[in-house]
N, C-alpha and C positions, 0 to 999 in steps of 0.2 A: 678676926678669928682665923686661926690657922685650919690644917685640915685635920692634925690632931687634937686641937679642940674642940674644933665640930664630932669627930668623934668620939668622945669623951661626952661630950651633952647628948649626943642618942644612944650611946651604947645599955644604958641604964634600961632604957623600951626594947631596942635590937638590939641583942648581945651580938650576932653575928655583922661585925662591923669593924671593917678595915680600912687603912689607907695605904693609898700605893700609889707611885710616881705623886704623891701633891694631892691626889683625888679621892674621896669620900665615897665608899660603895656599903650599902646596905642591905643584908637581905630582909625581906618581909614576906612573911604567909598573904596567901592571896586575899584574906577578910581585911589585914591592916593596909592594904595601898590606898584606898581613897582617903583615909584620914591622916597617912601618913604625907600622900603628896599635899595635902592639904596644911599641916603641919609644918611642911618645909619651906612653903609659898606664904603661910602668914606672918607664923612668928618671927619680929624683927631682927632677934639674932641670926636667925637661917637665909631668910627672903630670900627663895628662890623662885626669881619671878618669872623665867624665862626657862619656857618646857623648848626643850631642843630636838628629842624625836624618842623613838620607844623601838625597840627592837625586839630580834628575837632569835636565838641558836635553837638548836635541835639536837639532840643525842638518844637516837633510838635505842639504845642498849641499857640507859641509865635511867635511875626514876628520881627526878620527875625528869620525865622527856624533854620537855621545853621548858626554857628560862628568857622572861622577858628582860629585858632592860634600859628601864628609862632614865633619861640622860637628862639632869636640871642646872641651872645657871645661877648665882647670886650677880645681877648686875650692883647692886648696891658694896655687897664684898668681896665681888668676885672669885669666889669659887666656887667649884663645880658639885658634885652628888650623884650619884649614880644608885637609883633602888632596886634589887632584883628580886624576881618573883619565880620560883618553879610551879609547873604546871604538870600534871600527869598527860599521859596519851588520852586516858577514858575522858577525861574532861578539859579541854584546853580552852579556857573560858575563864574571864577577869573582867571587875565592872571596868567600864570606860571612864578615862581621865577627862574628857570631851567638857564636863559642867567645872572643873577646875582651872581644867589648861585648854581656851578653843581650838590651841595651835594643834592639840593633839587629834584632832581631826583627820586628817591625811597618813598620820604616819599609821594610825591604827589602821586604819583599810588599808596599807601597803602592807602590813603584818598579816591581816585575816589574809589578803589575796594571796601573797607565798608563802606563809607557814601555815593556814587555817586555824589560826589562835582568835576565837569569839571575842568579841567588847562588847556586854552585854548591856543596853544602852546607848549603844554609841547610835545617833540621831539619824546615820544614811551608809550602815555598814556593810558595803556591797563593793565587789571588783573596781578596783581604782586602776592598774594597767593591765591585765589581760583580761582577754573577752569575755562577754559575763557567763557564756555557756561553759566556761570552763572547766572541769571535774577536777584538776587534783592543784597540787600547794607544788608549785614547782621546787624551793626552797628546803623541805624535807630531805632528811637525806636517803630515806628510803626510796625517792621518786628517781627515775633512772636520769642520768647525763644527757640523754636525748643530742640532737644534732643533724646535720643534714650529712648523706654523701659528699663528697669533693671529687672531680673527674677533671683530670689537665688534658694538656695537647700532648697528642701520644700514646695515650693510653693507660696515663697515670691514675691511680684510684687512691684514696683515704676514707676510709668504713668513719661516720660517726664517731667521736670519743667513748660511747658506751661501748660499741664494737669493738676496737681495737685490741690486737692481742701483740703482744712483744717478737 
């Protein structure tokens, strides 16, 4: 099955559903992702048996603020799928794929750690690389550039990237 036939068989559930470079991208409201990833991973025409990671952008000026995007694999027909989900700022929260896909485990906690996007469900959804005290989603693009001074031999200085003026 090509990647316009693949979308041609879900377009009928998602109308918003394209292809581009070869690759199947879906959007779905945030109530149809478990049934939908569930959907892609059983039925044998889809078999998308291999979750590859879930992600996530950010655009503060636009609604919905944040758009997930998980990334799935057909090892059996080899091609790809991509489902994307918007999320508002006031509630950035989607169940977790963790009881479908186990591999989804890790990426979802690399998600909540830099973007603070909830997997509600997800079995141990806590700080997977920065420290657990930590207060904000480094990842946002609201959150400042941050950075250290630089000081050379000389008496050379470089302010931070957030610092920097032209």
């Amino acid at each position: 099955m090509t990647a316009i036939e693949l979308a041609e068989a879900v377009r009928a559930t998602w109308p918003e559903t394209v292809v581009s470079r070869g690759e199947l991208s879906v959007v779905l409201e945030r109530e149809e992702l478990l049934s939908a990833l569930e959907r892609f991973r059983d039925e044998p025409r889809f078999a998308f048996d291999l979750f590859l990671g879930v992600t996530a952008t950010d655009w503060p000026d636009a609604e919905p603020r944040f758009w997930l995007a998980y990334e799935l694999y057909s090892m059996t027909h080899r091609h790809r799928a991509r489902l994307k989900v918007g999320l508002s700022a006031d509630d950035p929260a989607v169940p977790s794929a963790t009881g479908l896909y186990p591999a989804a485990d890790w990426h979802e906690r690399e998600t909540y750690d830099f973007f603070g996007i909830v997997f509600e469900g997800h079995p141990n959804l806590r700080r997977l690389l920065l420290p657990e005290g930590w207060e904000t989603f480094p990842l946002r693009k609201t959150e400042e550039l941050g950075g250290v001074n630089t000081y050379y031999r000389g008496g050379a200085f470089i302010p931070p990237v957030d610092k920097r003026t032209s």
